[in-house]
C-alpha positions, 0 to 999 in steps of 0.5 A, a space after each residue: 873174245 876174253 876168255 879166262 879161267 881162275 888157276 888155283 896153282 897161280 891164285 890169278 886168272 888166266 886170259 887166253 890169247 887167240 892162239 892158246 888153248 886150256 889144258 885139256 888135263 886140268 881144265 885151266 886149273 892148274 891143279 888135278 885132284 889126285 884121288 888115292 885108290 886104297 883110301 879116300 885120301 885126296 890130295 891137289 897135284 900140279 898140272 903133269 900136262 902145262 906145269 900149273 900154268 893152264 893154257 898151252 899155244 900150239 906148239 906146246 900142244 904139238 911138242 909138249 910145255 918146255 920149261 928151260 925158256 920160261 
């Protein structure tokens, strides 16, 4: 099972290993579209949930992405 998704945050694709999800916020995108509520402003934030990286493994669903390893 290949399954990969462009992430614009990154400019590549990512393959998920058998064991890693994409990010339920962005969709493996790593960026959200951020849409400013008084104006019709729209801007590309990173990702708050994976950091841009798109793809989280189960225990960074259980405990959230840490960044002090990476």
């Amino acid at each position: 099972m290949n399954i990969k998704r462009y992430n614009m945050y990154k400019r590549d694709y990512i393959i998920l290993e058998e064991w890693e999800v994409f990010c339920s916020v962005c969709g493996g995108r790593g960026l959200i579209i951020y849409k400013h509520p008084r104006t019709t402003k729209r801007r590309l934030l990173k990702c708050y949930k994976c950091f841009g990286y798109g793809k989280l493994d189960w225990i960074e669903r259980a405990t959230g992405k840490n960044l002090d390893n990476k």
